[in-house]
Backbone of each chain as ProteinMPNN parsed JSONL, in Angstrom:
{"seq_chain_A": "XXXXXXXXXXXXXXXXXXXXXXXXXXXXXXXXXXXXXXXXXXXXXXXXXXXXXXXXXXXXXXXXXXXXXXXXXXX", "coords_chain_A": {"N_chain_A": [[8.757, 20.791, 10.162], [6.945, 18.227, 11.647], [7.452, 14.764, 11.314], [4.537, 12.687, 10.508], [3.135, 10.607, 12.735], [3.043, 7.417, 11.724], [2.147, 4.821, 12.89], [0.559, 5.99, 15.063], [-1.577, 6.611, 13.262], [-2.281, 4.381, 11.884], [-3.058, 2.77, 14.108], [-5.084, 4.254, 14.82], [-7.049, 3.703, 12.514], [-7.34, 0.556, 12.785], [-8.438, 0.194, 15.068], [-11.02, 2.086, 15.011], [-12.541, 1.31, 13.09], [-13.043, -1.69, 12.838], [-12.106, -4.458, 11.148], [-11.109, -7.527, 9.475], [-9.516, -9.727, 11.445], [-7.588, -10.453, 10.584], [-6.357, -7.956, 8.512], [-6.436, -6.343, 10.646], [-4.433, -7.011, 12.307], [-2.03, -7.02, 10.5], [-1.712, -4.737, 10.001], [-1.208, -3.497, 12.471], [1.721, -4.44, 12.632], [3.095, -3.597, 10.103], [2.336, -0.556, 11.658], [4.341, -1.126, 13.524], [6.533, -1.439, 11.932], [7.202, 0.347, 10.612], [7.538, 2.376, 13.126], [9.666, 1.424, 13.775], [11.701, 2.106, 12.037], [11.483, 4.46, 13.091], [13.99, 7.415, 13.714], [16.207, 6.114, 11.99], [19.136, 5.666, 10.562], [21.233, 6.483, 7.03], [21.753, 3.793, 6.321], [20.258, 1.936, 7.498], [18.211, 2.768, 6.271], [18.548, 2.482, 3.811], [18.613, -0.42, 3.705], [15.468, -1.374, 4.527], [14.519, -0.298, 2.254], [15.075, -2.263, 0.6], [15.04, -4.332, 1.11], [11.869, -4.189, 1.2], [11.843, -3.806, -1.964], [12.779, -6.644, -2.91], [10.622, -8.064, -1.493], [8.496, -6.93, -3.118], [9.105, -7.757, -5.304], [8.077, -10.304, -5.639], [5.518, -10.034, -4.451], [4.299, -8.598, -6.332], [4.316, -11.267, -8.629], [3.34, -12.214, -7.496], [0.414, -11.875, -7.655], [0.165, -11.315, -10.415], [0.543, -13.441, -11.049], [-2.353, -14.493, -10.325], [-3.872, -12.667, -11.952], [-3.434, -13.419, -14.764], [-4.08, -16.113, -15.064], [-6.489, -18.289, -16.089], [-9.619, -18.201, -16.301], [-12.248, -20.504, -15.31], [-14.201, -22.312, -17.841], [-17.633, -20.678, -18.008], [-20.685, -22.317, -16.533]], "CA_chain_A": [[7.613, 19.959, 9.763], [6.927, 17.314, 11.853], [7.253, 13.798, 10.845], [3.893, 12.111, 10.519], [3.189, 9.132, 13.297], [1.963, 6.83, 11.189], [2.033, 4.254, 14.024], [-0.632, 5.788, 15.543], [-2.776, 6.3, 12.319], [-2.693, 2.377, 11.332], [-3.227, 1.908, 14.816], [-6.43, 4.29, 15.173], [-7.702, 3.213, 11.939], [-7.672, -0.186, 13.196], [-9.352, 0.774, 16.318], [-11.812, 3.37, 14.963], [-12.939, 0.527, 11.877], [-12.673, -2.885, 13.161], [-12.287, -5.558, 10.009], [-10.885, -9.12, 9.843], [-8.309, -9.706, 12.64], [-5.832, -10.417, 9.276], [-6.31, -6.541, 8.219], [-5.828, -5.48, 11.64], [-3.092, -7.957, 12.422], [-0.968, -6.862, 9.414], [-1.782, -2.626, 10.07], [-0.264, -3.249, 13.571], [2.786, -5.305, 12.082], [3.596, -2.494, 9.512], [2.867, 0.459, 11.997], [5.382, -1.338, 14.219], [7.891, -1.939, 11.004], [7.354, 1.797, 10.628], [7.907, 2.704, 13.96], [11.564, 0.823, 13.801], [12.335, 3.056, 11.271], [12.227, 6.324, 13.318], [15.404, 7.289, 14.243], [16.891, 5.124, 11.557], [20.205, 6.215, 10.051], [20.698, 6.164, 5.963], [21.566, 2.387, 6.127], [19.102, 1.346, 7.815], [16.535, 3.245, 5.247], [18.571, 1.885, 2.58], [18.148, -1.864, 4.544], [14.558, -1.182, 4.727], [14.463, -0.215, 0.904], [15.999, -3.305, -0.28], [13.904, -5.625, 1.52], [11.02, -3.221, 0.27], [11.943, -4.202, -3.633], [12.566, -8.26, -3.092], [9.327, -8.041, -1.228], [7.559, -6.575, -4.221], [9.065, -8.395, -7.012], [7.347, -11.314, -5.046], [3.885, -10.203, -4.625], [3.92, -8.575, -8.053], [4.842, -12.494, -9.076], [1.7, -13.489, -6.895], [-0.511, -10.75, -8.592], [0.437, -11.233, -12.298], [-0.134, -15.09, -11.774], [-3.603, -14.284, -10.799], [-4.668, -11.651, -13.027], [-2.724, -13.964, -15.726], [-5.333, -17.349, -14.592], [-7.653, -18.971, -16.971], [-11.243, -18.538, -15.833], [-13.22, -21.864, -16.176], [-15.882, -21.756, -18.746], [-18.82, -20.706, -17.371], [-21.514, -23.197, -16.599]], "C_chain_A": [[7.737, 18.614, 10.461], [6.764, 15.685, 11.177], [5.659, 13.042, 10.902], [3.9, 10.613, 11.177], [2.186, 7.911, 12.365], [1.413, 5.497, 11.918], [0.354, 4.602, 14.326], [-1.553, 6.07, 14.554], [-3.198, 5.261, 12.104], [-3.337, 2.364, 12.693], [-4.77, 2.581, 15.03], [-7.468, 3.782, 13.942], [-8.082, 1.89, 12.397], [-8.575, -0.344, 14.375], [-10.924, 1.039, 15.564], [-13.021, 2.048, 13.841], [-12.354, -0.845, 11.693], [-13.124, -3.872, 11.599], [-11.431, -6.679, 10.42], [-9.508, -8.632, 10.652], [-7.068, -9.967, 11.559], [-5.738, -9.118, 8.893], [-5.633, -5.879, 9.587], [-4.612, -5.924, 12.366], [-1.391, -7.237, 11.899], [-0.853, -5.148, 9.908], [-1.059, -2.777, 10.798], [1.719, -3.601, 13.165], [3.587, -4.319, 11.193], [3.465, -1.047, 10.379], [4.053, 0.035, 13.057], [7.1, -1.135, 13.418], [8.203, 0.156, 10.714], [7.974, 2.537, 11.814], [9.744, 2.595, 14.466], [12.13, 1.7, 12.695], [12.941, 4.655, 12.063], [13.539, 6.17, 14.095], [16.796, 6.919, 13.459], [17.844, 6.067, 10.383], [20.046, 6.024, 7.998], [21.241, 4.824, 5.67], [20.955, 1.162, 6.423], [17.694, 1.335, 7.048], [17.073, 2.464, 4.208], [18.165, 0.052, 2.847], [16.234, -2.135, 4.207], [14.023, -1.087, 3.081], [14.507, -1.405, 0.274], [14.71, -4.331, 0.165], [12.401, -5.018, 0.899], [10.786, -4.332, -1.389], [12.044, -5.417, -3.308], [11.181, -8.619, -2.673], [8.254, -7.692, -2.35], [7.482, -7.023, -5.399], [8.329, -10.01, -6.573], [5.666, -11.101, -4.936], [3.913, -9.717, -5.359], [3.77, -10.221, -8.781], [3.317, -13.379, -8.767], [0.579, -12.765, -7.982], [-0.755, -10.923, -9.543], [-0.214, -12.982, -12.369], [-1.77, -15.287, -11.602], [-4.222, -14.077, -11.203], [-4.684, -12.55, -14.236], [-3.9, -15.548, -16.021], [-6.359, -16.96, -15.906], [-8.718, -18.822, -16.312], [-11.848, -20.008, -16.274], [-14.147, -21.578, -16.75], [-16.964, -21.343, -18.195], [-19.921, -21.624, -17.796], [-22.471, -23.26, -17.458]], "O_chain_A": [[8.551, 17.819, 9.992], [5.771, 15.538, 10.465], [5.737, 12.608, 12.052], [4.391, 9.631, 10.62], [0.976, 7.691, 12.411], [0.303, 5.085, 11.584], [-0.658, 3.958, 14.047], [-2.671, 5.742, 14.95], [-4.407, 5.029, 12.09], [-4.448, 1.848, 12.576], [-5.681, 1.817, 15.348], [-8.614, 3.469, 14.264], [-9.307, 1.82, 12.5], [-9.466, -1.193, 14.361], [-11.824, 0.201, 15.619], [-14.241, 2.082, 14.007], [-11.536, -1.202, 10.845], [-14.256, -3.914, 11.117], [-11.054, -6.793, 11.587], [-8.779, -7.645, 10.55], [-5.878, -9.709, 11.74], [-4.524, -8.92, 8.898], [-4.646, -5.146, 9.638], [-3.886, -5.133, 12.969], [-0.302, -7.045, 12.441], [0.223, -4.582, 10.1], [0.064, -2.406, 10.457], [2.677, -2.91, 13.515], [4.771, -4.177, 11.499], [4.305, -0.211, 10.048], [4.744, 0.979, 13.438], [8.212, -0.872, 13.878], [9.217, 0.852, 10.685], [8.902, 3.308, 11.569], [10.565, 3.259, 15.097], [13.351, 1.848, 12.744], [13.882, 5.436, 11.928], [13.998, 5.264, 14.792], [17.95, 7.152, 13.818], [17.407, 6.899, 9.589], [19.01, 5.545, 7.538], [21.19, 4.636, 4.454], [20.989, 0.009, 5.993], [16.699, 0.609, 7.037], [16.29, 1.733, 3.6], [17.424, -0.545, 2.067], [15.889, -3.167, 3.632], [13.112, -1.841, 2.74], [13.838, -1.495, -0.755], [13.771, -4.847, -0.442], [11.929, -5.686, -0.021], [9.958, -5.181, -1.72], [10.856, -5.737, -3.357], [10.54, -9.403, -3.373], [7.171, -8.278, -2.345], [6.609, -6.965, -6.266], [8.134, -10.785, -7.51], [4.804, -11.903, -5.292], [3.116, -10.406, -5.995], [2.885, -10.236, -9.636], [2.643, -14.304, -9.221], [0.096, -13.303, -8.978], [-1.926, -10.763, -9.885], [-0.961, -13.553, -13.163], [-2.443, -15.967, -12.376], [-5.277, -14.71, -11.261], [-5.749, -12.609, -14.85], [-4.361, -15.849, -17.122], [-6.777, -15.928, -16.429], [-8.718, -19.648, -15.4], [-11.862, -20.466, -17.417], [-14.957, -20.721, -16.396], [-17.306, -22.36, -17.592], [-20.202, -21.819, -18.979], [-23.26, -24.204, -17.435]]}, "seq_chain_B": "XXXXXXXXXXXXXXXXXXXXXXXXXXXXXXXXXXXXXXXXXXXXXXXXXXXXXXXXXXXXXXXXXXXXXXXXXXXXXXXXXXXXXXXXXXXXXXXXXXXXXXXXXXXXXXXXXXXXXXXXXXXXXXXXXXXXXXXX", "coords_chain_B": {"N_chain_B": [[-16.417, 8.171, -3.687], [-13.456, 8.465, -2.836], [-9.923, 7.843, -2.655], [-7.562, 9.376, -0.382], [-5.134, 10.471, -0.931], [-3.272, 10.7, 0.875], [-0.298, 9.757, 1.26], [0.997, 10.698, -0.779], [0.073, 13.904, -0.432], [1.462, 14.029, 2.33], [4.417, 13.333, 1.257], [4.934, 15.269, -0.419], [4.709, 17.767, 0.931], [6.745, 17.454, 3.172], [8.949, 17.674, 1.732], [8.304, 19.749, 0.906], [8.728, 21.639, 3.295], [11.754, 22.391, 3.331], [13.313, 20.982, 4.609], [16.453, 19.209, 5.366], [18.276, 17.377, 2.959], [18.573, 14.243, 3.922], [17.031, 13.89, 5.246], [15.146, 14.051, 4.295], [15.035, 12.483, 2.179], [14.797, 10.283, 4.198], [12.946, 10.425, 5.1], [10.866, 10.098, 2.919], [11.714, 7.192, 2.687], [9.915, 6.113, 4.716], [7.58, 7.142, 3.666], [7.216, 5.041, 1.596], [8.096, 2.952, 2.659], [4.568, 3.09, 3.988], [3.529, 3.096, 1.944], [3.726, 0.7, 0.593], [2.459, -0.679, 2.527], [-0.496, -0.227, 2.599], [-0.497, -1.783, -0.275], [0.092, -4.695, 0.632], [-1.678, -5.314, 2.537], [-4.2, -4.979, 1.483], [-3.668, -6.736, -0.449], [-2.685, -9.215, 0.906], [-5.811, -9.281, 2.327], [-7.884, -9.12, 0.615], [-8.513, -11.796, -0.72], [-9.625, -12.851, 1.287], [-12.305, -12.365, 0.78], [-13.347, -12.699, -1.263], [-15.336, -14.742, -3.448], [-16.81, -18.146, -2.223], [-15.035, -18.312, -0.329], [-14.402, -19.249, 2.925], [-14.595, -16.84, 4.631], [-15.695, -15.253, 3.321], [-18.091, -13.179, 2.978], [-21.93, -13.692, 2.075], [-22.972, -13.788, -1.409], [-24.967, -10.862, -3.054], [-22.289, -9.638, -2.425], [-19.53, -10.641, -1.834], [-16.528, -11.124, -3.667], [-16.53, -11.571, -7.13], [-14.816, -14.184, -9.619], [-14.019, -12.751, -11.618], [-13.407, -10.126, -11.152], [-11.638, -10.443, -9.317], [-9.481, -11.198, -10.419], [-9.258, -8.631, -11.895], [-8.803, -7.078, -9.856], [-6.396, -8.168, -8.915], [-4.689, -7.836, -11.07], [-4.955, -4.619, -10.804], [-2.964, -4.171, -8.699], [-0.601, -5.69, -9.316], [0.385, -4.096, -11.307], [0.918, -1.916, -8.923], [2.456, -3.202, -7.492], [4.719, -3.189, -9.398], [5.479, -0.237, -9.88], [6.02, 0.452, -7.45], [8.077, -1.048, -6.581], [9.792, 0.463, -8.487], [9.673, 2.419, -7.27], [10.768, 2.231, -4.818], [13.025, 2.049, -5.644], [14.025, 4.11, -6.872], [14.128, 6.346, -4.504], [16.256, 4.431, -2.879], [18.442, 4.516, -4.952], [19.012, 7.449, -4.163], [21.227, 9.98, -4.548], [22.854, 11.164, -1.489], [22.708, 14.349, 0.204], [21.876, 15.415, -2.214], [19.155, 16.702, -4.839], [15.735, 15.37, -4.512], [14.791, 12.582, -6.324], [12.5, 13.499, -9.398], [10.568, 11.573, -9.941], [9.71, 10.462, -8.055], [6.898, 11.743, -6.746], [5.128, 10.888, -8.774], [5.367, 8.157, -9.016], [4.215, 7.859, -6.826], [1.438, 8.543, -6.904], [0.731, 7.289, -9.076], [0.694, 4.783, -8.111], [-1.524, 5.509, -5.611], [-3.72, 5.941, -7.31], [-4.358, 3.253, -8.459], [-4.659, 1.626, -6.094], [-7.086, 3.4, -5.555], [-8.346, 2.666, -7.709], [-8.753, -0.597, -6.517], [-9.882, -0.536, -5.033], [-12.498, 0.907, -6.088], [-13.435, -1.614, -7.205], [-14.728, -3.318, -5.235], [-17.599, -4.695, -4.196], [-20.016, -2.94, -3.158], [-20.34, -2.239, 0.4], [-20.967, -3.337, 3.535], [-18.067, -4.253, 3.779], [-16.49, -3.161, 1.905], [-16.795, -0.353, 2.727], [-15.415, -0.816, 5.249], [-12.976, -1.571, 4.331], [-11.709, 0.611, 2.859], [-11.517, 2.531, 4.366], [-9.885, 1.527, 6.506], [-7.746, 1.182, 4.644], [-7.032, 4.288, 4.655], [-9.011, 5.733, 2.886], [-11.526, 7.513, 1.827]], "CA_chain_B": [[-15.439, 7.228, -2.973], [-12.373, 8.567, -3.179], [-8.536, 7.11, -1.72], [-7.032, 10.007, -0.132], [-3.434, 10.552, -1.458], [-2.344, 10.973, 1.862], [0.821, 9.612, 0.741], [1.12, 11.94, -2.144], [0.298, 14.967, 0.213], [2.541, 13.751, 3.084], [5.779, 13.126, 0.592], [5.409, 16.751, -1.046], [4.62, 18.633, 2.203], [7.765, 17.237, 3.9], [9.565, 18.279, 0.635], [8.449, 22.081, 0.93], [8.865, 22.106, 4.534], [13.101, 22.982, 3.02], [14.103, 19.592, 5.558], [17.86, 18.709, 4.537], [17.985, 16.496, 1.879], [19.086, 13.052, 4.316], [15.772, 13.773, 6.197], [13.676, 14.29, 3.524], [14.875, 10.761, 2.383], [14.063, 9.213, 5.195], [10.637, 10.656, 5.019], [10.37, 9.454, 1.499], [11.575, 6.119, 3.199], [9.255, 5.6, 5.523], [6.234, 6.77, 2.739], [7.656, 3.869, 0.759], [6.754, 1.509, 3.305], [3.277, 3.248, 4.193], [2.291, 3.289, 0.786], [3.584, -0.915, 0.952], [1.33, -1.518, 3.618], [-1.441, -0.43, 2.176], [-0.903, -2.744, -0.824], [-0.053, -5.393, 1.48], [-2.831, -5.51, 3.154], [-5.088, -5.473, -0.155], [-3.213, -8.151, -1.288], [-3.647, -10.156, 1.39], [-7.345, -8.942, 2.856], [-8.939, -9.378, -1.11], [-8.897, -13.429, -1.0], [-10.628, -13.415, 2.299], [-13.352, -11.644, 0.003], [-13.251, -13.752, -2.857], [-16.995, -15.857, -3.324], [-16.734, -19.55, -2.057], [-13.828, -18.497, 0.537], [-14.849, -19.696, 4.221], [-14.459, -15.866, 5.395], [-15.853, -14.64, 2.493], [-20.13, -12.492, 2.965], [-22.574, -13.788, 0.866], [-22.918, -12.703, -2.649], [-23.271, -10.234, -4.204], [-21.154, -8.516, -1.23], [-17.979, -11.146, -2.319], [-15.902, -10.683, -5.068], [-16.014, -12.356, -8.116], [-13.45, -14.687, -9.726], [-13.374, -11.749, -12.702], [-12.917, -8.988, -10.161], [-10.95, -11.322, -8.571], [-8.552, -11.026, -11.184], [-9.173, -7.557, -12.614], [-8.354, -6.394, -8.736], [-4.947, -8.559, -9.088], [-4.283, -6.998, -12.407], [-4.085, -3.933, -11.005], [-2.327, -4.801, -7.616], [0.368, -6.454, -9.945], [1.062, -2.753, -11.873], [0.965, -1.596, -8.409], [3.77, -3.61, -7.136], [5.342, -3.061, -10.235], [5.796, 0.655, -9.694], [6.519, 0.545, -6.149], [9.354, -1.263, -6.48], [10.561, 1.426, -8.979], [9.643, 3.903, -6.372], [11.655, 2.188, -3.833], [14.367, 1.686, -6.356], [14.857, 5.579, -6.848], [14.636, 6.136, -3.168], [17.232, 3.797, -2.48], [19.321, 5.241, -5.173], [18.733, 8.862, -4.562], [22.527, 9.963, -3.84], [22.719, 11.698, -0.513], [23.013, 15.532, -0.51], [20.95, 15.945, -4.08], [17.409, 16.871, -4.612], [14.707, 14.204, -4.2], [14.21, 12.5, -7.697], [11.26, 13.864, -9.786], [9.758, 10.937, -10.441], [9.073, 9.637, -6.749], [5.693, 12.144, -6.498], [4.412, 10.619, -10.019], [5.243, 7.194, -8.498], [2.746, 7.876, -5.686], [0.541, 8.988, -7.739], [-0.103, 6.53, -9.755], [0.025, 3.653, -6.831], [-2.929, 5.754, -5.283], [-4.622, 5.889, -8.676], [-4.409, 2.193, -8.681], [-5.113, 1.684, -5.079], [-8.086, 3.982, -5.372], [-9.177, 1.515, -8.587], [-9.164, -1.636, -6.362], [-11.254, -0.281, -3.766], [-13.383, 1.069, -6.757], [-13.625, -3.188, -7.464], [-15.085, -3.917, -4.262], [-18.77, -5.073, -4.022], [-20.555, -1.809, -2.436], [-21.43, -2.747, 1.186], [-19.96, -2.699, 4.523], [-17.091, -4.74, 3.661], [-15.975, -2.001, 1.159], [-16.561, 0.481, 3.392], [-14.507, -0.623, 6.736], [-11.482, -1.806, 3.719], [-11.685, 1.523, 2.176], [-11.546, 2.972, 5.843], [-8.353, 0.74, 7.154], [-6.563, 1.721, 3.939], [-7.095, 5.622, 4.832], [-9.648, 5.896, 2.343], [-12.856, 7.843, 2.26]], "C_chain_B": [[-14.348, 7.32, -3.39], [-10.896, 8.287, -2.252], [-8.156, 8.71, -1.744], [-5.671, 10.036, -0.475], [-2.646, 10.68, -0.338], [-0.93, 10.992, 1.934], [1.86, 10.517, 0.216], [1.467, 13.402, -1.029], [1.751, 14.939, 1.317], [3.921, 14.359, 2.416], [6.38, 14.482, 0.055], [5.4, 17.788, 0.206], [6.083, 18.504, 2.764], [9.182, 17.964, 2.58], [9.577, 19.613, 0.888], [8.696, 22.325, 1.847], [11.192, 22.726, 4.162], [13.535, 22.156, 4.394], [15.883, 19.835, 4.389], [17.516, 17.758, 3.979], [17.935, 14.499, 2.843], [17.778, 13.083, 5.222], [14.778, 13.817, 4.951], [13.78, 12.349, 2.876], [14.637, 9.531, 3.217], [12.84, 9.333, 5.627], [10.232, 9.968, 4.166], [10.855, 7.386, 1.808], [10.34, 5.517, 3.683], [7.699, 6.061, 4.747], [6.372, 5.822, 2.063], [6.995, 3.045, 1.713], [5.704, 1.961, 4.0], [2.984, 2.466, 3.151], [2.747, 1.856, 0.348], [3.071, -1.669, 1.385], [-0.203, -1.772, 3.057], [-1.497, -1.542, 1.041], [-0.775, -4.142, -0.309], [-1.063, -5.529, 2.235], [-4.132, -5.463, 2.126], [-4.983, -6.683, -0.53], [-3.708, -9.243, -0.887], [-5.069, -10.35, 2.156], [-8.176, -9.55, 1.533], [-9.145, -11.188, -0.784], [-9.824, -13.776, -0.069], [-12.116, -13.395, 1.376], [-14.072, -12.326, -0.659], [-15.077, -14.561, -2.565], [-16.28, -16.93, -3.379], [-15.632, -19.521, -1.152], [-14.856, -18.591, 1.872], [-15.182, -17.928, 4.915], [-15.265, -14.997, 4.635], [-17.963, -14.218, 2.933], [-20.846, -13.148, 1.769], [-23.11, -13.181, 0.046], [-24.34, -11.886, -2.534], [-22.476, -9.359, -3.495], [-19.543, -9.541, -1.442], [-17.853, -10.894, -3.631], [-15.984, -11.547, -5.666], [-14.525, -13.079, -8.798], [-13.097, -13.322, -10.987], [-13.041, -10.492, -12.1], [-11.874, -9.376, -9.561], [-9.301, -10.709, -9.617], [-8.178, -9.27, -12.033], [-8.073, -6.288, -11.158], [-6.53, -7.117, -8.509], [-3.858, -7.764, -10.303], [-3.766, -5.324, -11.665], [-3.021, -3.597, -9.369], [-0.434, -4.83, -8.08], [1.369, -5.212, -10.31], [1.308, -1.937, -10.701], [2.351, -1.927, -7.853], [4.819, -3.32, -7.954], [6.425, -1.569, -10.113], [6.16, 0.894, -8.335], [7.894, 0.103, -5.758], [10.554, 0.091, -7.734], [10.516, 2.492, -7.731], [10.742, 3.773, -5.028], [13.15, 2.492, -4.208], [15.332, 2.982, -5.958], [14.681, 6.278, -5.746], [15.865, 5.779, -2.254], [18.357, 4.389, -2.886], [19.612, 6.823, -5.157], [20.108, 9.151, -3.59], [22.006, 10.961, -2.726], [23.184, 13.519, -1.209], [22.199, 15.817, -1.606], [19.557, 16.025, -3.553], [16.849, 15.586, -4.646], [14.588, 14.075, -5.779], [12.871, 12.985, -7.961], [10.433, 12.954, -9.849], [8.937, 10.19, -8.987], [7.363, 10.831, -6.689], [4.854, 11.557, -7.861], [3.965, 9.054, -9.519], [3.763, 7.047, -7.42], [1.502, 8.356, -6.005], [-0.54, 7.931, -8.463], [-0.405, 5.02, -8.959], [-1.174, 3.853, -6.105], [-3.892, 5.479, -6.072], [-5.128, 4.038, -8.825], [-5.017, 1.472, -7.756], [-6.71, 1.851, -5.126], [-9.226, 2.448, -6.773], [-9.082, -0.558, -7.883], [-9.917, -1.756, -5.248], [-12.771, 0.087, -4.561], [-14.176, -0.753, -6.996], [-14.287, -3.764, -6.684], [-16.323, -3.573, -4.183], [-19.214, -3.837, -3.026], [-21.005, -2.347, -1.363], [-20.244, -2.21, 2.153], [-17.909, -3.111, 4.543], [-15.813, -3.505, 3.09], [-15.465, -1.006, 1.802], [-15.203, 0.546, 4.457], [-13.04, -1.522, 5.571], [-10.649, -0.191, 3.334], [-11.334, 2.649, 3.636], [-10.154, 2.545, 6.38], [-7.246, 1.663, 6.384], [-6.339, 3.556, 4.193], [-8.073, 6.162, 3.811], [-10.995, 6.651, 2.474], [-13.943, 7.621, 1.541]], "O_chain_B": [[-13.946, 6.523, -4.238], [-10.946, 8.609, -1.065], [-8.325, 9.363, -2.774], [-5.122, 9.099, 0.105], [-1.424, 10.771, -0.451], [-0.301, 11.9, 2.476], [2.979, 10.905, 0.553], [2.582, 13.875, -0.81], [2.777, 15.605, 1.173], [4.464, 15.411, 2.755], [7.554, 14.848, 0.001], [6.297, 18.63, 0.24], [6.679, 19.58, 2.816], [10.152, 18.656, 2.891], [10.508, 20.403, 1.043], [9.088, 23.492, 1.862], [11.716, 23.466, 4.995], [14.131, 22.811, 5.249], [16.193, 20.334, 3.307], [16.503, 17.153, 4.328], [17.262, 13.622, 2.301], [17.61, 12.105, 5.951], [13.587, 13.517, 5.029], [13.014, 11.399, 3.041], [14.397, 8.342, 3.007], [12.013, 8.668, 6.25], [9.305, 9.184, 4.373], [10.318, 6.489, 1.159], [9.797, 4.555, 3.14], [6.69, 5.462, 5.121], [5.243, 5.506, 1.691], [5.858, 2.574, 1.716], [5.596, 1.237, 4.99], [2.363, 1.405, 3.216], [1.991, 1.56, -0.577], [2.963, -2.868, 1.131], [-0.884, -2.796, 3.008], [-2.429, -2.334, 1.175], [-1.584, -4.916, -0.819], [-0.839, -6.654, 2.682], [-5.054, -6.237, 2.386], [-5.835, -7.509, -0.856], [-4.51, -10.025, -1.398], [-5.413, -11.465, 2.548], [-9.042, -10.418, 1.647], [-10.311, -11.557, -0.643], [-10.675, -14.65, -0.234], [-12.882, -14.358, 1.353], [-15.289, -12.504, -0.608], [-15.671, -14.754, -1.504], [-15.338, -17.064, -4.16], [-15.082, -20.613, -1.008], [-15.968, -18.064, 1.842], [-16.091, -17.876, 5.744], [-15.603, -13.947, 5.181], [-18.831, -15.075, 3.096], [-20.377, -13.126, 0.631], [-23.732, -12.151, 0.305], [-25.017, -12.441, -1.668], [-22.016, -8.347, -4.023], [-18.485, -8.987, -1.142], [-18.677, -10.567, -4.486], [-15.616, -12.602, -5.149], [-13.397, -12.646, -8.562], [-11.922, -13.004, -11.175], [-12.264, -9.785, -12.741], [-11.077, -8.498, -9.231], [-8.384, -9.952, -9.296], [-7.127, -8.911, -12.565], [-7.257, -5.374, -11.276], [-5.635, -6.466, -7.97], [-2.705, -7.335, -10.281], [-2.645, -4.844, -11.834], [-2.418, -2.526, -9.306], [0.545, -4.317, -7.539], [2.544, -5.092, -9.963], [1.992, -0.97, -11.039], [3.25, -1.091, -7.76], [5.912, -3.163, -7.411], [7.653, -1.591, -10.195], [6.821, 1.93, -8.262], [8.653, 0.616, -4.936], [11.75, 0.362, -7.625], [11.435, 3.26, -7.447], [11.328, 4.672, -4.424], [14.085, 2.938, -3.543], [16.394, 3.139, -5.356], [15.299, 7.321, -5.96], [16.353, 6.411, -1.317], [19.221, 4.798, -2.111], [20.325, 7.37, -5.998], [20.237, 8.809, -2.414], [20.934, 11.545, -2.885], [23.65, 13.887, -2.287], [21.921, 17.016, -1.612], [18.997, 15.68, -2.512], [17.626, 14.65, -4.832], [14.359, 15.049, -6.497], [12.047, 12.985, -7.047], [9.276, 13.374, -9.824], [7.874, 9.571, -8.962], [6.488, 9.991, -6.478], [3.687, 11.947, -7.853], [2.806, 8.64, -9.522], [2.745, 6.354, -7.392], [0.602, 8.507, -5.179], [-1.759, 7.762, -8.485], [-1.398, 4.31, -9.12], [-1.914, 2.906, -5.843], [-4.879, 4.843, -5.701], [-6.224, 3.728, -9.292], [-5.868, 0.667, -8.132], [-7.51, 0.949, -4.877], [-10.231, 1.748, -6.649], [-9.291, -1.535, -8.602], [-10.432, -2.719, -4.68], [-13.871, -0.202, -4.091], [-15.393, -0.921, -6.919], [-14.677, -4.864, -7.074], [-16.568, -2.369, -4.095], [-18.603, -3.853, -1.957], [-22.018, -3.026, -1.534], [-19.303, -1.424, 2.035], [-16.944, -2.539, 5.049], [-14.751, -3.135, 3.592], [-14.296, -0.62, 1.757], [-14.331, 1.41, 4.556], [-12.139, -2.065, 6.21], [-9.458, 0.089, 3.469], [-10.738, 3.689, 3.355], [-9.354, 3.437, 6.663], [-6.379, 2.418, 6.824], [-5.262, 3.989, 3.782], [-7.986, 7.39, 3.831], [-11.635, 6.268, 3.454], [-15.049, 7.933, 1.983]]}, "name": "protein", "num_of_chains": 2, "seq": "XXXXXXXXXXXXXXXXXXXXXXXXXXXXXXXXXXXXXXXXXXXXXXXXXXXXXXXXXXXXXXXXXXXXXXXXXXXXXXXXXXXXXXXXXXXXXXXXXXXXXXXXXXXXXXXXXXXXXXXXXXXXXXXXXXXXXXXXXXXXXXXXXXXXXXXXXXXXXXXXXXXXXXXXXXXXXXXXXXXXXXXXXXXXXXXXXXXXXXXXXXXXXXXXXXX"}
């Protein structure tokens, strides 16, 4: 079973369904971070993991404080 | 308008394909950070969105500040479970089967996924987000 390039999926989605140059910015940026993966031994996945979870308990942190936000009264 | 599980399918396919276990975790690696990207790129694409942002379409094609927040809300439970999903990934001893709980994990990050694309003002915006993320 071949591995799935996901490289070139981000990259034809970006192509195929042009949106803000920050969407397509970031797709390329992660199919590249993906791409450094192939090949990658199991301490490199576990490397990759780790940074993964500190990364997430961070934008969960951003997330929660937004959802969490006071609305101003309405006018 | 439904988010393709791609993820989901991917993670179990590579599973039945009977890979050795140290490959199948590094499949289930590298769906970990797909299915990262996509909320990464939600995370930060949504504010452009937002009504009264410089980048943002005029209403009612931007998001509200209560969408605004309802689409953080579930973003938040998104990250939440992702980092479990990485967790038991990370710890999944070598040699052993793939934990059970990593296809539930992806499961419910799509489910969540799929509900913050549901959040988004019907137009083209929607469309070519819902499109990037692998969405149809």
């Amino acid at each position: 079973m071949p591995t799935l390039n996901w490289t070139v999926i981000l990259q034809f989605l970006g192509q195929v369904v042009p949106f803000t140059i920050a969407a397509e910015t970031e797709a390329e940026a992660i199919g590249r971070a993906i791409a450094a993966l192939r090949g990658a031994g199991f301490q490199e996945d576990t490397n990759a993991l780790n940074a993964a979870i500190a990364d997430d308990e961070r934008r969960e942190a951003i997330s929660r404080a937004i959802a969490d936000a006071t609305l101003p009264p309405a006018a | 308008m439904r988010f393709k599980p791609f993820l989901l399918v991917a993670f179990v396919l590579a599973l039945a394909s009977g890979g050795c276990a140290s490959k199948a975790r590094h499949i289930a690696t590298v769906t970990v950070v797909s299915a990262k990207g996509a909320l990464d790129i939600a995370q930060d694409t949504e504010p452009l969105l937002v009504c009264g942002a410089a980048s943002a379409p005029a209403a009612p094609a931007c998001i509200t500040a209560d969408v605004h927040k309802k689409i953080h809300g579930n973003l938040a439970d998104a990250y939440s479970i992702h980092k479990q999903l990485a967790t038991a990934v990370r710890d999944w001893p070598q040699g052993q089967p793939a934990p059970a709980t990593i296809p539930t994990y992806l499961a419910q990050i799509t489910e969540l996924l799929q509900r913050v694309l549901d959040s988004l003002p019907p137009g083209s915006v929607k469309d070519r987000l819902t499109a990037l993320l692998g969405g149809k």
